[in-house]
N, C-alpha and C positions, 0 to 999 in steps of 0.2 A: 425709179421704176425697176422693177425684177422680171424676170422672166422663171418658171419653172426648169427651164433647161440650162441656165447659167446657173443655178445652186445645184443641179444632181453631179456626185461625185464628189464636190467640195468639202476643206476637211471639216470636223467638228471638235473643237476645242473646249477642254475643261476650263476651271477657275485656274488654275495654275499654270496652264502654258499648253499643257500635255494633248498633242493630239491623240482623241480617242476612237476616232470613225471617221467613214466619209458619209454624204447627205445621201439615202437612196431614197425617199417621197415624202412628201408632206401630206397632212390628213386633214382633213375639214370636217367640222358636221353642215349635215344639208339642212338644217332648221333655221337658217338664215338667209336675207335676199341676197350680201355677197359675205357670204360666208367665212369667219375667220379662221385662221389655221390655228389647227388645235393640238395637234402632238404631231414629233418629229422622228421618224425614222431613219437610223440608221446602222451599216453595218462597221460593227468592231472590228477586233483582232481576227483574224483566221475565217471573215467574213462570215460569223457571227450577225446575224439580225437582232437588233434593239428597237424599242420604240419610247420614246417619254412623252411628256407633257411641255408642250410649248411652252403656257403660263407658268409655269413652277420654275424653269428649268434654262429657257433660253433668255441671253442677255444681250447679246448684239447679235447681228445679221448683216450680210449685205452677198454681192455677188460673189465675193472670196471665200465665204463660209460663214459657219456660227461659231458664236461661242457662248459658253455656257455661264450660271452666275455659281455653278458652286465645284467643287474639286470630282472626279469620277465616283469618289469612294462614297459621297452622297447622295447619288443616282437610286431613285425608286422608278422602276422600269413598269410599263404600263401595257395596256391592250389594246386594239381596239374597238371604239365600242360599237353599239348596232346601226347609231345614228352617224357613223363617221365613213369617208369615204379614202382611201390614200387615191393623190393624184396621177400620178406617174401609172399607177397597175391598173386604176380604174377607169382612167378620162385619158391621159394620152392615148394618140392615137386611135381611141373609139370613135365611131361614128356616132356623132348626134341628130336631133332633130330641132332646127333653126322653127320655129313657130309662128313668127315675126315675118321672115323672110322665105316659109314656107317650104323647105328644102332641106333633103339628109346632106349633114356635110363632117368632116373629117378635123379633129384637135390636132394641129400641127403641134402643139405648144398652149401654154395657159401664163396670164398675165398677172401680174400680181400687183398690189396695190400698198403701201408702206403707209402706216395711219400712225403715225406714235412709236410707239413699242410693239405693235400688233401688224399682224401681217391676213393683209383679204385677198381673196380668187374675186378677182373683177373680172375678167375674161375668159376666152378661148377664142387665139389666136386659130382663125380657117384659112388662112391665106400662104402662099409662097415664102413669105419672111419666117413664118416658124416650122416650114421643113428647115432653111436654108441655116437659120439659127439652131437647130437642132444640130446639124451637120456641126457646125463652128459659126461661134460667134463672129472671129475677123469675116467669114464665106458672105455673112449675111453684109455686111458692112459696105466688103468689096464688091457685089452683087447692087446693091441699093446707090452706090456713089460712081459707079459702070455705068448705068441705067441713068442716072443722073448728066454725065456727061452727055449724051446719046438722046436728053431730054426727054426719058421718060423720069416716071414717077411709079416707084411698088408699095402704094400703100399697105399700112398692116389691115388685116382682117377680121374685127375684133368682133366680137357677138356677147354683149355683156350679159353677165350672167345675176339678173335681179331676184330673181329664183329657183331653186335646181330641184326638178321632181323627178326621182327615178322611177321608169318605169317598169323595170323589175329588176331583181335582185341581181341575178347575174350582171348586171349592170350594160346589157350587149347594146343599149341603147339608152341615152340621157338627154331628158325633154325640157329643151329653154324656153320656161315660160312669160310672157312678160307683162305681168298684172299686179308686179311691185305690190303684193298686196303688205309686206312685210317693212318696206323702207320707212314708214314711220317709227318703228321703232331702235334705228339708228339715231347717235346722238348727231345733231346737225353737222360738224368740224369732220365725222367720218364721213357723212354725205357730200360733203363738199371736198374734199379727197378725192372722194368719186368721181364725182360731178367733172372735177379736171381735167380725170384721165381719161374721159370719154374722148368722142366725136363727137360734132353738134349738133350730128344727129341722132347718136343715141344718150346724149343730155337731152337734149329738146323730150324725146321715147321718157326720160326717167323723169323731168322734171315738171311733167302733166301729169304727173301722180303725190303731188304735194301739195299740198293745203298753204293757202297763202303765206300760214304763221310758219311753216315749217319751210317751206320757199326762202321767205324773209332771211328766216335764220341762217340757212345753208350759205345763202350770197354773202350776208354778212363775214360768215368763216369763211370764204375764197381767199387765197392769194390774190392783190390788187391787180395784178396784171389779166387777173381771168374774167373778174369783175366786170364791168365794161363793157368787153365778147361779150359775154351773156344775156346780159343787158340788150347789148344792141340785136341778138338774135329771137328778141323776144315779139311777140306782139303789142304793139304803141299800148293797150287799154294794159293788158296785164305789169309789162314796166312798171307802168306810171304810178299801178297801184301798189307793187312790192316797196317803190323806189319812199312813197307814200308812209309806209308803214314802216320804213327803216327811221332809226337815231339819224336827226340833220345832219350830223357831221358824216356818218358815213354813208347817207345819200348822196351829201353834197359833195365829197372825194369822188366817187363813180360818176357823176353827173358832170364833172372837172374830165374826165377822160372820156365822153363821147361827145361824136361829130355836134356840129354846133347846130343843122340841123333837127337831130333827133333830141338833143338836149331840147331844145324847146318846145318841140312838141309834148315830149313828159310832163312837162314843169305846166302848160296850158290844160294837161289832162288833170292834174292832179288838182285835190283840195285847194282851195286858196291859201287856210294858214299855212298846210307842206310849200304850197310853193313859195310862199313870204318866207318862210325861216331858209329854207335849201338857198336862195336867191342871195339874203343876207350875209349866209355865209360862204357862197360863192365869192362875197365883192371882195374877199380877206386873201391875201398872197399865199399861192400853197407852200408850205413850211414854216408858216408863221403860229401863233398861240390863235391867231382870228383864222386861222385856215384849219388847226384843228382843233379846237375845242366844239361843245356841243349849247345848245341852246335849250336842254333838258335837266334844267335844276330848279327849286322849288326856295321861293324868295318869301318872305314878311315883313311887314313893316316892325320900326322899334317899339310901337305903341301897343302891338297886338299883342294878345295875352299867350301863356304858355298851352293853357288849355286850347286856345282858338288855334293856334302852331298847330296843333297835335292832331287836332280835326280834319286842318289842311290835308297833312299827312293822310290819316286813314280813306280822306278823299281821293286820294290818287287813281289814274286807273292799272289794273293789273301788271299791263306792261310798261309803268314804268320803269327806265331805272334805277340801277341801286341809289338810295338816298344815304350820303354822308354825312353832309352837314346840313344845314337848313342856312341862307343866307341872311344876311338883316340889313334894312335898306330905310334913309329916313323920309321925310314927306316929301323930297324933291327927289326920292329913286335913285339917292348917290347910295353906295354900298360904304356900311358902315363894321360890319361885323360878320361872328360865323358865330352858329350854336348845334353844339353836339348833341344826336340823339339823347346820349347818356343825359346830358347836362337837362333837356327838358323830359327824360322821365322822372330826373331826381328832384326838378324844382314843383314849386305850388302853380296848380294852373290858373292862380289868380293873378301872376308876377307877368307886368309886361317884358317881353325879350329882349328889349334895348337893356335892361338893368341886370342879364346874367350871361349878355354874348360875350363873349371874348374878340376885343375891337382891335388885337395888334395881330392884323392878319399879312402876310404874305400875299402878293397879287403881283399882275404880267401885265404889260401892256398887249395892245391885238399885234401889233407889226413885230414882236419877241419874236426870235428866234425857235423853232422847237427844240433844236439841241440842247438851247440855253432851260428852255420850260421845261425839257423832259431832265435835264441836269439837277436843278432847283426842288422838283418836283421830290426823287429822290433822295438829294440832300437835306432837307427837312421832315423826312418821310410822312410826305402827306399824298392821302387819297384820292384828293381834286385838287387846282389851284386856279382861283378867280381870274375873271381876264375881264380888265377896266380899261377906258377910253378915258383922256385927258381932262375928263368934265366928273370923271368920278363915278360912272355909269356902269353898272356891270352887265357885262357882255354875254357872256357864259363861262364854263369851269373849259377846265381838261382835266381829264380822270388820269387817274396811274397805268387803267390800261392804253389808255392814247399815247401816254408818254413810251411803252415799254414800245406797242409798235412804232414809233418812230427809231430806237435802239435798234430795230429788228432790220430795219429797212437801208439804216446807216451800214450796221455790219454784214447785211447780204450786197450794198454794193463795195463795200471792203470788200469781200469775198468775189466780187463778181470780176473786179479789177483784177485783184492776184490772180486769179485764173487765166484773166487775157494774159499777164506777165509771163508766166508757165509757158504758155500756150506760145508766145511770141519769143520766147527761149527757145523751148522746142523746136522750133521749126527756124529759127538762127543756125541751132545748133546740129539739126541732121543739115541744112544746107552745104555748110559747112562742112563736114564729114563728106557728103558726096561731091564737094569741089577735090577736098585734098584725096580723097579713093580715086577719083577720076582724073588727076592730073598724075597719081603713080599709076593706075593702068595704062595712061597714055607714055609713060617714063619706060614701063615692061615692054609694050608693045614697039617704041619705037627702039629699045634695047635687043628684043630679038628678031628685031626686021634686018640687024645690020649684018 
């Protein structure tokens, strides 16, 4: 999370090392609901004004500054254009008009939102934390954890910004309007970025302006721990029908993290096959190949022909997904084989598929480990890998992306740990510091008492 006022001043670093500037505003164009930053200004040598282009130009970011992907001497310097607004000269400190909330109020500060490589204006802080953080960042901290002792609470005051219409040029006034008419055409993974750093109430405000498929998708890109929240903040019929339209397995992960309660009210709302298949792979231990794999792959028997495969196929409906292999399974539904698109556009559609699958397959038990299936998965580098029960039954795949986020989840709580580590140093290590400071001022003091 960024803040406008922890990057002003900060320096700006070439390809090479070389500090060239410090940050004085970022530009946006306003043809977007939260709009991405689009060139970066700032001042050089002898305070010198510069502007370039974001996309072209910058390569890292964070609150210590940028830095850039190529050396200064490759710098094409740019303008503003008609449709661009700079932050800092235009919006701080203006007074807006809140639409929603019906009331002129005042940009302490503007919130910024980190998607990728790209950097979005999700907000405008109105509230006490971004004078205070304006001031100094420690001021806002020490102010907030003051307040905290003393059991208050200063929340931030955020007024997201879904659309930004100016109402005249001078810019003496900027109208927040909130009619999301533009948020479909963000890719879902940006909207779910979004959707995080809201409030749940102004998620709840953004996400009555999405179309189920576009819903869907969004929750789907959450981070899991948001997943869930949202879910549970939602209305019992709408849920039930997102939860509905999501792939079993990542239905049935979120459906695993709410109250047991509401879980079953969803699961009685919904269609009967969603709630058969979520239920099934419910019964599977979470972390195992039956806890994540999916129940969305498409089987044949070994008799059927290549032609009658193919049809299958173009039967599908729209949103299925990706189809890798095609399975092959004999008269008693044990799984026998795998056949490659490739393999049945290049055979005669008159060949049944038991006589061109390839039968020395790789396969998991459901109680596997994921470590061990996303290991394996890798190691053979394949797309999906089969998950059989002891009877020879195939259960469903795990795709390569199931396997990746499990990696994901392993090395964020890697990550989560060392930080406590740090964190549990730290605070050893100034303890410590203020025992042995405090027992020599108590050594001075009782040295010049005597």
């Amino acid at each position: 999370m960024l803040y406008l006022s922890q990057m002003m001043g900060k320096p700006v670093i070439d390809a090479t090392g070389e500090k060239i500037g410090t940050i004085s505003d970022l530009a946006i164009s306003t043809g977007e609901v939260f709009p991405r930053i689009t060139s970066l200004a700032f001042q050089g040598p002898g305070k010198v004004p510069f502007m370039i282009s974001w996309r072209k130009y910058v390569e890292e970011f964070d609150e210590d500054g940028i830095k850039l992907a190529v050396p200064a001497h490759d710098i094409r310097f740019s303008y503003l254009q008609p449709d661009e607004v700079l932050l800092a000269r235009d919006l701080l400190n203006r007074q807006i008009v809140d639409t929603q909330g019906m009331k002129v109020v005042r940009v302490n500060d503007l919130k910024l939102s980190v998607s990728g490589s790209q950097l979005r204006l999700l907000g405008a802080e109105v509230g006490a934390r971004g004078i205070l953080r304006g001031l100094a960042p420690w001021l806002e901290k020490a102010v907030v954890a003051i307040a905290r002792v003393f059991g208050k609470k200063i929340d931030e005051q955020i007024i997201a910004w879904n659309y930004m219409d100016l109402l005249d040029r001078d810019l003496s006034e900027v109208q927040l309007s909130v009619t999301h008419k533009r948020l479909d055409e963000l890719h879902p993974a940006d909207v779910a970025d979004i959707l995080e750093q809201l409030d749940p109430q102004q998620r709840a405000n953004v996400f009555q302006h999405l179309d189920d498929a576009q819903a869907t998708e969004a929750i789907s890109e959450m981070e899991d721990e948001y997943q869930a929240d949202f879910i549970e903040d939602l209305d019992d019929a709408r849920a039930a029908g997102l939860l509905g339209n999501m792939d079993p397995d990542d239905a049935a992960d979120i459906v695993r993290d709410l109250s047991y309660e509401k879980a079953e009210t969803l699961l009685r709302l919904m269609g009967v096959e969603d709630a058969t298949e979520i239920r099934r792979l419910l019964g599977y231990k979470d972390g195992t190949a039956g806890g994540m794999m999916t129940t969305q792959f498409v089987a044949v028997h070994e008799d059927n022909t290549v032609g009658e495969t193919i049809e299958v196929l173009r039967e599908l409906p729209e949103d299925h997904p990706t189809v890798h292999y095609v399975y092959v399974l004999d008269e008693y539904d044990e799984f026998k084989g795998v056949l490659s698109l490739r393999t049945l556009v290049l055979t005669d559609d008159a060949k049944p598929v038991g006589d061109v699958m390839y039968d020395d397959v790789i396969s998991v038990a459901p109680d596997e480990t994921e470590e061990d299936v996303a290991a394996d998965i890798f190691k053979y580098d394949l797309p999906a890998m089969p998950v059989v029960d002891e009877h020879g039954i195939l259960l469903g795949i795990v795709t390569v992306d199931d396997a990746w986020d499990a990696i994901e989840e392993d090395v964020s709580g890697d990550k989560t740990k060392a930080t406590a580590l740090k964190v549990v140093g730290i605070v050893l290590a100034a303890a410590l510091f203020l025992g042995l400071y405090t027992l020599v001022l108590l050594q001075v003091v009782g040295y010049t008492g005597r």
